[in-house]
PDBQT receptor file of N, H, CA, C and O in Angstrom, charges set to zero:
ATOM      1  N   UNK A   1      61.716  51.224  -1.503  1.00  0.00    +0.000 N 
ATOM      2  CA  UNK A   1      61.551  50.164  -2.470  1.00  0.00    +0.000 C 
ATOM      3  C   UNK A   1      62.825  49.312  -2.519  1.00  0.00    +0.000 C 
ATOM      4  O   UNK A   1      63.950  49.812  -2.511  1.00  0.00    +0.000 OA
ATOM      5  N   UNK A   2      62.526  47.699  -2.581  1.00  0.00    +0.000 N 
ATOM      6  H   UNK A   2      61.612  47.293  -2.587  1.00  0.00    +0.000 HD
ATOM      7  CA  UNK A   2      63.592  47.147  -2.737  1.00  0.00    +0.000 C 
ATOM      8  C   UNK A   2      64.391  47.386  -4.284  1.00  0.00    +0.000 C 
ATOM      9  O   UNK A   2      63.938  47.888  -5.313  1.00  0.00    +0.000 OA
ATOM     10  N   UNK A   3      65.902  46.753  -3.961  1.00  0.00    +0.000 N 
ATOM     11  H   UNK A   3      66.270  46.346  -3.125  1.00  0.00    +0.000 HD
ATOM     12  CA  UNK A   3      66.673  47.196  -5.810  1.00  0.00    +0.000 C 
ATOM     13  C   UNK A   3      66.156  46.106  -6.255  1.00  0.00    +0.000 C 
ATOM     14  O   UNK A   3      66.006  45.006  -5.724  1.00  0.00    +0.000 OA
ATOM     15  N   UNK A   4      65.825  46.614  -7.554  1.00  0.00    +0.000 N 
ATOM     16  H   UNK A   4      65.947  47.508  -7.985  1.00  0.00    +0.000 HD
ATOM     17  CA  UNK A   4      65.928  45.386  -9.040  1.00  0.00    +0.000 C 
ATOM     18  C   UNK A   4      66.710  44.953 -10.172  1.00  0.00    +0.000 C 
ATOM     19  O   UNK A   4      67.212  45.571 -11.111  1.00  0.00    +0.000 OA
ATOM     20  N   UNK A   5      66.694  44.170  -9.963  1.00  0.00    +0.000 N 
ATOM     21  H   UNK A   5      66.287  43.668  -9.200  1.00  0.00    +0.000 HD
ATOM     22  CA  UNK A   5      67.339  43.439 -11.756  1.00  0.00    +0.000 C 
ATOM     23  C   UNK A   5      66.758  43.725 -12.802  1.00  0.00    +0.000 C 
ATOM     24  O   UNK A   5      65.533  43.757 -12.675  1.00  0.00    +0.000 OA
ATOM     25  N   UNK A   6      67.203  43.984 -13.955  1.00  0.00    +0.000 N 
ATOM     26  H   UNK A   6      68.197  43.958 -14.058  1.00  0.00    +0.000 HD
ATOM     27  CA  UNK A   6      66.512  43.747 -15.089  1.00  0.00    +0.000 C 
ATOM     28  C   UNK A   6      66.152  42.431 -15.488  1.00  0.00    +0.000 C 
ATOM     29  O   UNK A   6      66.848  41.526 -15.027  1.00  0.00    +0.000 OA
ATOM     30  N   UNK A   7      65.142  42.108 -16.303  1.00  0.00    +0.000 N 
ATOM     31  H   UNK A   7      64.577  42.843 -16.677  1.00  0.00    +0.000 HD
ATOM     32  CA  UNK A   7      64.461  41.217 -16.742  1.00  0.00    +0.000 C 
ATOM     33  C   UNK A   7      65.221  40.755 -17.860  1.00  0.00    +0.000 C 
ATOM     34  O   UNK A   7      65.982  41.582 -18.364  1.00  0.00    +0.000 OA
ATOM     35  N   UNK A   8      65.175  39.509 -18.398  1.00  0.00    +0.000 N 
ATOM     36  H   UNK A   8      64.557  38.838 -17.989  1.00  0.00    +0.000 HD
ATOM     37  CA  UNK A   8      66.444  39.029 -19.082  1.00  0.00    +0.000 C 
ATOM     38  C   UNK A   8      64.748  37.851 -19.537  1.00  0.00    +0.000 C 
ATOM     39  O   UNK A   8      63.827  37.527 -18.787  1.00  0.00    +0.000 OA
ATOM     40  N   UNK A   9      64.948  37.558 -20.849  1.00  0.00    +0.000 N 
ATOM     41  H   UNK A   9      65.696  37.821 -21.458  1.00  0.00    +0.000 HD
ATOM     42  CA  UNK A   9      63.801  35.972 -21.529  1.00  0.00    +0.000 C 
ATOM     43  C   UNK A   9      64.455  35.252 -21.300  1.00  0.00    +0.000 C 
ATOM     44  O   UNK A   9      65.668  35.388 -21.141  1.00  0.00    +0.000 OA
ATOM     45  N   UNK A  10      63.712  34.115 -21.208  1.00  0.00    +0.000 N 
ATOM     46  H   UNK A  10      62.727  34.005 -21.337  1.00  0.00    +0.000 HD
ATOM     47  CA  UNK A  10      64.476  32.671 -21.098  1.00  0.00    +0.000 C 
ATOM     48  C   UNK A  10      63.930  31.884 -22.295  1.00  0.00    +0.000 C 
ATOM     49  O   UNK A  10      62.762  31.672 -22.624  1.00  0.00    +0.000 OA
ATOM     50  N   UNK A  11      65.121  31.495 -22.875  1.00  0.00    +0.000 N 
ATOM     51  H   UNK A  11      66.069  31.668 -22.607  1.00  0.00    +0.000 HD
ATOM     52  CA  UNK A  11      64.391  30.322 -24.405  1.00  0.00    +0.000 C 
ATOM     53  C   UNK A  11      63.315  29.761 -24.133  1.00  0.00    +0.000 C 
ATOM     54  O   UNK A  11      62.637  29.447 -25.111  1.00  0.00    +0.000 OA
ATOM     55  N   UNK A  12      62.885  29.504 -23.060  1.00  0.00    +0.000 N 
ATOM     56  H   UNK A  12      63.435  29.759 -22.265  1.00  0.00    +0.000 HD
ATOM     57  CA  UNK A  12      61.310  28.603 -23.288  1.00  0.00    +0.000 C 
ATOM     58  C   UNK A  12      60.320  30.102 -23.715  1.00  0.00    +0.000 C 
ATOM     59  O   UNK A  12      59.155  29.871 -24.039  1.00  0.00    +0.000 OA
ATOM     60  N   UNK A  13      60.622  31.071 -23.713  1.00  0.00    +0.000 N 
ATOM     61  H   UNK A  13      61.568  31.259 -23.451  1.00  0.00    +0.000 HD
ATOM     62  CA  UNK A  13      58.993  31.823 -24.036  1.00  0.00    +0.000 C 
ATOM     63  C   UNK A  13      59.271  31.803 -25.669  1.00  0.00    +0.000 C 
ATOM     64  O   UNK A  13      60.178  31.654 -26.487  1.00  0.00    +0.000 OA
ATOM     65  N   UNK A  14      58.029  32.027 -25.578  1.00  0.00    +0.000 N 
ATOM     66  H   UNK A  14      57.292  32.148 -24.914  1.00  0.00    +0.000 HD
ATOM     67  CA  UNK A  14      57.742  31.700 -26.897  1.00  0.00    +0.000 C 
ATOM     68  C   UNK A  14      58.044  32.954 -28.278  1.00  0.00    +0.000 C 
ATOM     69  O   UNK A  14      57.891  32.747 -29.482  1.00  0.00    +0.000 OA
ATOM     70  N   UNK A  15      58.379  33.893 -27.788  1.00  0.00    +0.000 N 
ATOM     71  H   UNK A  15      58.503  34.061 -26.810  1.00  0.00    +0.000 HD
ATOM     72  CA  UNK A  15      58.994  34.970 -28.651  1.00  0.00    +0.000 C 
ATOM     73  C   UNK A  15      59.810  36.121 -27.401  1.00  0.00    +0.000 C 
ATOM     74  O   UNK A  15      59.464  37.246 -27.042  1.00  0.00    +0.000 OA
ATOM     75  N   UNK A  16      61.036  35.235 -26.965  1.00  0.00    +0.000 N 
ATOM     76  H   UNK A  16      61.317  34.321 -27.256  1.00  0.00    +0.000 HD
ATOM     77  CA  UNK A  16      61.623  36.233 -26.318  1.00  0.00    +0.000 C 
ATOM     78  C   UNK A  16      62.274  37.685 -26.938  1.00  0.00    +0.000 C 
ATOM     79  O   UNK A  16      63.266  38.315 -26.574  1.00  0.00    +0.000 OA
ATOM     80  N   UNK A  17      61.771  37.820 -27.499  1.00  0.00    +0.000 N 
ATOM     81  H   UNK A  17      60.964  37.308 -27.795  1.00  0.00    +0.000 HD
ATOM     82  CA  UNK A  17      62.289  39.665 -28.571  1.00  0.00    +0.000 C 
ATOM     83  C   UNK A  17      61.309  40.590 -28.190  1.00  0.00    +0.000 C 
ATOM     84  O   UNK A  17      61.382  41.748 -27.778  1.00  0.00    +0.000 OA
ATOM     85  N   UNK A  18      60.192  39.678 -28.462  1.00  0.00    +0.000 N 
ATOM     86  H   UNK A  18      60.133  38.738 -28.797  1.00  0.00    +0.000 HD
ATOM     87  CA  UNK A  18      58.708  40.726 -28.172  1.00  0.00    +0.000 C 
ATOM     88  C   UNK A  18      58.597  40.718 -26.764  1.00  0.00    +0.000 C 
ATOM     89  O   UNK A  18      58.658  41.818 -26.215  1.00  0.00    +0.000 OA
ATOM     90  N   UNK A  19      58.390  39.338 -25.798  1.00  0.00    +0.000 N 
ATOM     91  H   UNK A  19      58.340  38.444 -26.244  1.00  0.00    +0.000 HD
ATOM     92  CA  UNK A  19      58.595  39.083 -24.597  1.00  0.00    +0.000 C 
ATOM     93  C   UNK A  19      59.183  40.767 -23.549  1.00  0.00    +0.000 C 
ATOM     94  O   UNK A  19      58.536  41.580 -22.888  1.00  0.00    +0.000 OA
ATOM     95  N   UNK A  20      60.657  40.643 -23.878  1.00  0.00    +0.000 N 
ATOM     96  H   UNK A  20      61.182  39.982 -24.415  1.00  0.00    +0.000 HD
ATOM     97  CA  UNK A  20      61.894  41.593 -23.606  1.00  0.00    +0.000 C 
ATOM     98  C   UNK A  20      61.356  43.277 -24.302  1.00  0.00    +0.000 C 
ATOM     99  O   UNK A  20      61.951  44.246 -23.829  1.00  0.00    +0.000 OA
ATOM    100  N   UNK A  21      60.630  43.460 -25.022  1.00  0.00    +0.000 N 
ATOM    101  H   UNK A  21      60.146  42.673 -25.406  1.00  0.00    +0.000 HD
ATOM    102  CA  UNK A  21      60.319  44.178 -25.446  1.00  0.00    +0.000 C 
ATOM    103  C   UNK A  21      59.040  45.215 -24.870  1.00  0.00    +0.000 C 
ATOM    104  O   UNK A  21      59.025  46.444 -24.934  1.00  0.00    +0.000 OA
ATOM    105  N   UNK A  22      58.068  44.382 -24.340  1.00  0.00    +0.000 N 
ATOM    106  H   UNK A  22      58.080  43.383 -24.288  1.00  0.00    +0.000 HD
ATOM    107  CA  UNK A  22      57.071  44.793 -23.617  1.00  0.00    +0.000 C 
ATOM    108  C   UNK A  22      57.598  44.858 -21.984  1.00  0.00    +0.000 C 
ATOM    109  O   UNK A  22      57.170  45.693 -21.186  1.00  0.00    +0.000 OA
ATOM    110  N   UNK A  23      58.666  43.753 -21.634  1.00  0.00    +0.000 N 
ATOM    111  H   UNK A  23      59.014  43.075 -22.282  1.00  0.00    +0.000 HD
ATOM    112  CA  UNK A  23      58.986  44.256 -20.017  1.00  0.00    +0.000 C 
ATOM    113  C   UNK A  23      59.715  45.823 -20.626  1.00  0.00    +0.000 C 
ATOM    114  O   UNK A  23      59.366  46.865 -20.071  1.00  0.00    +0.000 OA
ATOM    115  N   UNK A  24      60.414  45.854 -21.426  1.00  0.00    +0.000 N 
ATOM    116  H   UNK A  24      60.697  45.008 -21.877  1.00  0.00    +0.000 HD
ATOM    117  CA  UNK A  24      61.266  47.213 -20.873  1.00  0.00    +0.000 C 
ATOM    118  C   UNK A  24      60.155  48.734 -21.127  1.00  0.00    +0.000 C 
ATOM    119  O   UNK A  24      60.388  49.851 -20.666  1.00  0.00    +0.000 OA
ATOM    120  N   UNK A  25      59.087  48.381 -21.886  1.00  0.00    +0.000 N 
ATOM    121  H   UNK A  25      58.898  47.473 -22.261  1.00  0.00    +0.000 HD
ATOM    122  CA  UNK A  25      58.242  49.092 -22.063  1.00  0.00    +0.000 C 
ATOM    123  C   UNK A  25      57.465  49.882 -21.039  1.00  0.00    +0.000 C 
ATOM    124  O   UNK A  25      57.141  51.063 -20.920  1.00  0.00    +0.000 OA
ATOM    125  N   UNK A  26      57.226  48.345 -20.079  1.00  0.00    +0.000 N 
ATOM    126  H   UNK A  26      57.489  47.385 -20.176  1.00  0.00    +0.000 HD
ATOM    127  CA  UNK A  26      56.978  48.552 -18.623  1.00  0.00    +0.000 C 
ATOM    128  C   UNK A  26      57.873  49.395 -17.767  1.00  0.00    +0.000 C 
ATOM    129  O   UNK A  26      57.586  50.272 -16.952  1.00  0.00    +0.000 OA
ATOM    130  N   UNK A  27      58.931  48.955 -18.121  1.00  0.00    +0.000 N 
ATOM    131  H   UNK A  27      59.164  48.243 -18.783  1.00  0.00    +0.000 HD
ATOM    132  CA  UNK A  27      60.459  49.519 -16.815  1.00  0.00    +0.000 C 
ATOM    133  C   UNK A  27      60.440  50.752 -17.299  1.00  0.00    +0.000 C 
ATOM    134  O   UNK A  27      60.616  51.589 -16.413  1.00  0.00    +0.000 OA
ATOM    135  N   UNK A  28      60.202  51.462 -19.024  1.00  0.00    +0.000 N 
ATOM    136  H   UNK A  28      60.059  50.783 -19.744  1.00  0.00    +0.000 HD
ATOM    137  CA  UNK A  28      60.318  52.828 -19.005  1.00  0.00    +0.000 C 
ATOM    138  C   UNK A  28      59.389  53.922 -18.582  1.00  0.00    +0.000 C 
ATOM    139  O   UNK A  28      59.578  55.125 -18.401  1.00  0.00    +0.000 OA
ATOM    140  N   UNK A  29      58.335  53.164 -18.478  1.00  0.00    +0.000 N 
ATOM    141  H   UNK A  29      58.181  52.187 -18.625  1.00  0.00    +0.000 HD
ATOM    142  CA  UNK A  29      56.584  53.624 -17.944  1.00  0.00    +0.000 C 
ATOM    143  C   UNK A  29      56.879  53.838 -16.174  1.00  0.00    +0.000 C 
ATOM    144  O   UNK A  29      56.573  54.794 -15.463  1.00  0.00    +0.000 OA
ATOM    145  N   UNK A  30      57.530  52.653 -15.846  1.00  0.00    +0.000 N 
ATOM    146  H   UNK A  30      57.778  51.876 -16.424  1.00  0.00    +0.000 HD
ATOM    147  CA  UNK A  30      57.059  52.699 -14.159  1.00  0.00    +0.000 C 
ATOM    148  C   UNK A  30      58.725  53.441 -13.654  1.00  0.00    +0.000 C 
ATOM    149  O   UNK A  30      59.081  53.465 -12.476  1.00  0.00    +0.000 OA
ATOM    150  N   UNK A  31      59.506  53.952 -14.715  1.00  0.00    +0.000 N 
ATOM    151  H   UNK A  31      59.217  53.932 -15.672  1.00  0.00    +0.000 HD
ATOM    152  CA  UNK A  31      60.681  54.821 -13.499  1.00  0.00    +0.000 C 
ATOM    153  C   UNK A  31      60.644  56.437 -14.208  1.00  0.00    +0.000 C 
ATOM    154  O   UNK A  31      60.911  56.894 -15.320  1.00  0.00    +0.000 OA
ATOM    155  N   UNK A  32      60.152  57.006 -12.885  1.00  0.00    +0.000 N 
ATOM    156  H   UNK A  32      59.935  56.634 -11.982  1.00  0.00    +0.000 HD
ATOM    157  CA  UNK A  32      60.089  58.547 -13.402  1.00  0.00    +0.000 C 
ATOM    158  C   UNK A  32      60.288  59.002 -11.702  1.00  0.00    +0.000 C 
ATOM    159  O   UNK A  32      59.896  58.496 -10.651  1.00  0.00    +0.000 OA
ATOM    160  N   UNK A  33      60.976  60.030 -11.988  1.00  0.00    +0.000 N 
ATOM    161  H   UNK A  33      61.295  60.442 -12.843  1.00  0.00    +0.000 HD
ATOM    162  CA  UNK A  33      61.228  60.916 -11.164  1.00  0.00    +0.000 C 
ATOM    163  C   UNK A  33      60.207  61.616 -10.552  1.00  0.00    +0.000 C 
ATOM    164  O   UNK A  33      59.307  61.903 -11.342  1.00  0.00    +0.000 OA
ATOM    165  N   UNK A  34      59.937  62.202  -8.773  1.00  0.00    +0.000 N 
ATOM    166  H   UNK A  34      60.668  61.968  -8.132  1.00  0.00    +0.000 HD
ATOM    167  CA  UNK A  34      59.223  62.687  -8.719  1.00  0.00    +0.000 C 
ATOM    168  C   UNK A  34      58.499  64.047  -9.422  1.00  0.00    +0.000 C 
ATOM    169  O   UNK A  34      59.149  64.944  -9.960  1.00  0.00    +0.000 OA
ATOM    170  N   UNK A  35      57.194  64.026  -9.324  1.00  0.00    +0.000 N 
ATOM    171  H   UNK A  35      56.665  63.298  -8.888  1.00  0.00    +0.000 HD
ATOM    172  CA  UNK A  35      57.199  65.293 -10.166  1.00  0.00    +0.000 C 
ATOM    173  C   UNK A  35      56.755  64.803 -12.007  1.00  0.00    +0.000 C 
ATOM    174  O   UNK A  35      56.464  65.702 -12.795  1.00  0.00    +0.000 OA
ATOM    175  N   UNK A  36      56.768  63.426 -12.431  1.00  0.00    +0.000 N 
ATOM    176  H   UNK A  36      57.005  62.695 -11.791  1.00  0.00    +0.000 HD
ATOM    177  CA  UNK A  36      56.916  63.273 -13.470  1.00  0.00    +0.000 C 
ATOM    178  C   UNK A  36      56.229  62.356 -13.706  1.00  0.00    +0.000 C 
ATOM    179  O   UNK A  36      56.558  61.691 -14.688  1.00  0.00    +0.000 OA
ATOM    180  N   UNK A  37      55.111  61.963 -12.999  1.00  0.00    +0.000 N 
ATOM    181  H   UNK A  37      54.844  62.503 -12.201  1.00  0.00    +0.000 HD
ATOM    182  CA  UNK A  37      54.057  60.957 -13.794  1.00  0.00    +0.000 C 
ATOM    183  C   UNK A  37      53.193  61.297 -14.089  1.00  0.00    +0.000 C 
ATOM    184  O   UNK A  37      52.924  62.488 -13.940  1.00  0.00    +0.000 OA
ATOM    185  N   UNK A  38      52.160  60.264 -14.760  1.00  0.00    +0.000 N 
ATOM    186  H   UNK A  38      52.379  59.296 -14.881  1.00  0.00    +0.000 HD
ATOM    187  CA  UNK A  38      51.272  60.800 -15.659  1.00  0.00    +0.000 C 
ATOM    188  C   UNK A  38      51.305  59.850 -16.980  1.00  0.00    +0.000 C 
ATOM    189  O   UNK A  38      52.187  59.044 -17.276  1.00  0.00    +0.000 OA
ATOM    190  N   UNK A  39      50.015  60.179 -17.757  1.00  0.00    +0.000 N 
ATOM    191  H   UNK A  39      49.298  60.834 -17.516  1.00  0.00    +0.000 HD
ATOM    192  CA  UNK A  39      50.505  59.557 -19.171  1.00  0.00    +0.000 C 
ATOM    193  C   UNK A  39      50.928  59.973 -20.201  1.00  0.00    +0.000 C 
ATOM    194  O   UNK A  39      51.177  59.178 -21.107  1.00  0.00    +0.000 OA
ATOM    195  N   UNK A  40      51.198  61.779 -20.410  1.00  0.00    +0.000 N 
ATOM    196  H   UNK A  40      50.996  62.425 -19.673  1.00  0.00    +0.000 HD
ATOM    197  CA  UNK A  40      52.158  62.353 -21.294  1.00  0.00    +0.000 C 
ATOM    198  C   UNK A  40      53.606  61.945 -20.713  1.00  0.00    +0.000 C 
ATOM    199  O   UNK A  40      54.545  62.057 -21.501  1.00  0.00    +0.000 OA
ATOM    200  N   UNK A  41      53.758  61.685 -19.979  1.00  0.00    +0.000 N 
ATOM    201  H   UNK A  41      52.995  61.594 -19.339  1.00  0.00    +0.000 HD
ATOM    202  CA  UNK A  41      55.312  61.714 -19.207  1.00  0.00    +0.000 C 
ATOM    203  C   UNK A  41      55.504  60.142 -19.336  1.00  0.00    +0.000 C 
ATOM    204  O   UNK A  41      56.557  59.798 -18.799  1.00  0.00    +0.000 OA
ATOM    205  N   UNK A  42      55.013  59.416 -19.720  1.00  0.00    +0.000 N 
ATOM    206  H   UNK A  42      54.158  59.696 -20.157  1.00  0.00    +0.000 HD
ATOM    207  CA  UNK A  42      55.108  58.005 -19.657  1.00  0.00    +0.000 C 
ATOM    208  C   UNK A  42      55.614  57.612 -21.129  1.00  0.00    +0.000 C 
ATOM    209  O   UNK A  42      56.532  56.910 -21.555  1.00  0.00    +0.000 OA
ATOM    210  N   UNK A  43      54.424  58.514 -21.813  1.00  0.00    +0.000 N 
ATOM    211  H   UNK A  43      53.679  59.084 -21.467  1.00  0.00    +0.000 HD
ATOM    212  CA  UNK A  43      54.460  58.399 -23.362  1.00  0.00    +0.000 C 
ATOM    213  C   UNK A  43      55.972  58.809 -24.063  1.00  0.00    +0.000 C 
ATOM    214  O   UNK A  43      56.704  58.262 -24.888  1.00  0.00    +0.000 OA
ATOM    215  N   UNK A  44      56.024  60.047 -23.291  1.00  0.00    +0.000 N 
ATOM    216  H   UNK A  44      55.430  60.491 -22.621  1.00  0.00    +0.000 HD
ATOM    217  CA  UNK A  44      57.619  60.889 -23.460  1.00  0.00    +0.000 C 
ATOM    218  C   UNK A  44      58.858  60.013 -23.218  1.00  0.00    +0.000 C 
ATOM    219  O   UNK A  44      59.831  59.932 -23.967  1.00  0.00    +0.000 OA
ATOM    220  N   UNK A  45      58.682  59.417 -22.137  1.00  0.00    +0.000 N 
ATOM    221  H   UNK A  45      57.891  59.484 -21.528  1.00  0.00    +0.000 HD
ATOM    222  CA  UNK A  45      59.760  58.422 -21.737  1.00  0.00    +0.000 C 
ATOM    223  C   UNK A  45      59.908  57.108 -22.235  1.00  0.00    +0.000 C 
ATOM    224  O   UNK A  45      60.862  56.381 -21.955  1.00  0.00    +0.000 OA
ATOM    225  N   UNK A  46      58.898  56.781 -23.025  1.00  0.00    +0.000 N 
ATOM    226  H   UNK A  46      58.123  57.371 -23.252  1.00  0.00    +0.000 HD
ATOM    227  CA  UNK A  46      58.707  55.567 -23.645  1.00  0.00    +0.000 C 
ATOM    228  C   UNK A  46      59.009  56.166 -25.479  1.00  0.00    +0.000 C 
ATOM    229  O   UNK A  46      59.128  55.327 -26.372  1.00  0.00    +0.000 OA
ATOM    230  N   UNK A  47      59.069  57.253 -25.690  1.00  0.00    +0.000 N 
ATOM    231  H   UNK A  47      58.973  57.935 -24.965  1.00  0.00    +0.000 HD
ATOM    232  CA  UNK A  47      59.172  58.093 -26.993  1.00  0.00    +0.000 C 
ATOM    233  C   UNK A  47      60.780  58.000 -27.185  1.00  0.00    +0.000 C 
ATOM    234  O   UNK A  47      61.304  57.614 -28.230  1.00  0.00    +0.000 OA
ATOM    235  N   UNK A  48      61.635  58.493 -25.786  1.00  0.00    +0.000 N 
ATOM    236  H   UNK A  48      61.209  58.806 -24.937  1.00  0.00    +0.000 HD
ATOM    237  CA  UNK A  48      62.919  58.809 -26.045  1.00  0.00    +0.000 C 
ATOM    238  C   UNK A  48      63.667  57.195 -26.313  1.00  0.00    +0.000 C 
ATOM    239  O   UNK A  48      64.689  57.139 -26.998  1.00  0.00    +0.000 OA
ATOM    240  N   UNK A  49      63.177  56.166 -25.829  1.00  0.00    +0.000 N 
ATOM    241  H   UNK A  49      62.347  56.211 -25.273  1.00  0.00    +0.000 HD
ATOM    242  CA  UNK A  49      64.555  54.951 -25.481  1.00  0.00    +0.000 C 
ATOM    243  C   UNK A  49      64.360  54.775 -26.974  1.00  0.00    +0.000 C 
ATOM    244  O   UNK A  49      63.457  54.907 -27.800  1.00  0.00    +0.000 OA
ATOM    245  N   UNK A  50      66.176  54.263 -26.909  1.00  0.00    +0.000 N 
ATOM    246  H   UNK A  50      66.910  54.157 -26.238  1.00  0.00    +0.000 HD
ATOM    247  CA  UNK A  50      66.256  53.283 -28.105  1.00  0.00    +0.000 C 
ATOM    248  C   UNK A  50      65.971  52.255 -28.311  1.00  0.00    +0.000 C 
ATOM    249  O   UNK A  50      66.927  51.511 -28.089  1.00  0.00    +0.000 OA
ATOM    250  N   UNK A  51      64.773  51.539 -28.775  1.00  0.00    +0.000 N 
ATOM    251  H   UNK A  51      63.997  52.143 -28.955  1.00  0.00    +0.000 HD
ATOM    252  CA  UNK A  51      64.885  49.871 -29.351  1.00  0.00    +0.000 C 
ATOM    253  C   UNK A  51      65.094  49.273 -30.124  1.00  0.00    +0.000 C 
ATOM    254  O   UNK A  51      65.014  48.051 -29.998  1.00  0.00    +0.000 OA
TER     255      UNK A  51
């Protein structure tokens, strides 16, 4: 897989808080270690971050 950047809003969207909020939701859903997906393990990893 190629590397990524994090996702950063740009003032034109229209609620960049919520915007920024649902990508990292995504980024905590789609990085898991092998061995560790699923949707309890998604839920778990989306349970622990701070927002």
């Amino acid at each position: 897989m190629p590397a990524t950047t994090a996702w950063r809003p740009a003032r034109a969207d229209v609620d960049p808080t919520v915007k920024l909020r649902a990508v990292q939701v995504v980024e905590a859903i789609g990085e898991w270690p092998t061995g560790q997906g699923g949707a309890a393990a998604a839920k778990r990893r989306v349970g622990r971050r701070r927002w």
